[in-house]
C-alpha positions, 0 to 999 in steps of 0.5 A: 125789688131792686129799684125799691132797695136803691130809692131806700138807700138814696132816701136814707142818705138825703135823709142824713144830710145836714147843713153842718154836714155840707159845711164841713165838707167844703171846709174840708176840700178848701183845706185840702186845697190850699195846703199845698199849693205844688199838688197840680197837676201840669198839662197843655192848656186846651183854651190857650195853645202855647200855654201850660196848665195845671189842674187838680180836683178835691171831692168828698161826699157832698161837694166837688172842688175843681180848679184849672188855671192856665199860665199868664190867665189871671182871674182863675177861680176854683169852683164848688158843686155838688159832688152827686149829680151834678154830670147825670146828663148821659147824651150830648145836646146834638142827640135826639132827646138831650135835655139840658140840667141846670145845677148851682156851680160857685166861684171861690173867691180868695181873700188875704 
């Protein structure tokens, strides 16, 4: 009974998405975004030891904005993707019965 209940709910909210929706929902999170540009958060680069890095991450219900730059690194885009499953994988590739999902991610480009 409980399965059916979930699928229904999962149903209904597929059911309501609409194009204007989702595009209203990326505008959204880019706004959120590029209005205040001091809103990163600062930390120690991973991939360049030495180096700061500064982090922040914009959801909402359809899409996810991410972006991570890493100081003297040019080139650094944030990235759009689904905000639901897009990290449904529950094991890692070294793990009997790991499978791999592809999901679409998107570079945002900047102009101006």
């Amino acid at each position: 009974m409980e399965t059916h209940r979930t699928a229904g709910e999962a149903q209904k909210w597929l059911d309501e998405i609409t194009p204007e929706k989702i595009s209203g929902d990326i505008d959204r999170v880019l706004h959120e975004h590029w209005k205040k540009p001091d809103h990163m958060q600062q930390g120690r680069s991973i991939s360049y030891p030495g180096k700061k890095s500064w982090q922040c991450e914009h959801g909402s219900e359809y899409v996810e904005l991410n972006y991570f730059r890493d100081e003297g690194v040019e080139g650094q885009l944030p990235t759009l993707q689904p905000a639901r499953g897009f990290r449904i994988w529950v094991k890692h590739p070294w793990e009997e019965g790991w499978e791999s999902a592809l999901f679409q991610m998107y570079g945002v480009a900047t102009t101006g």
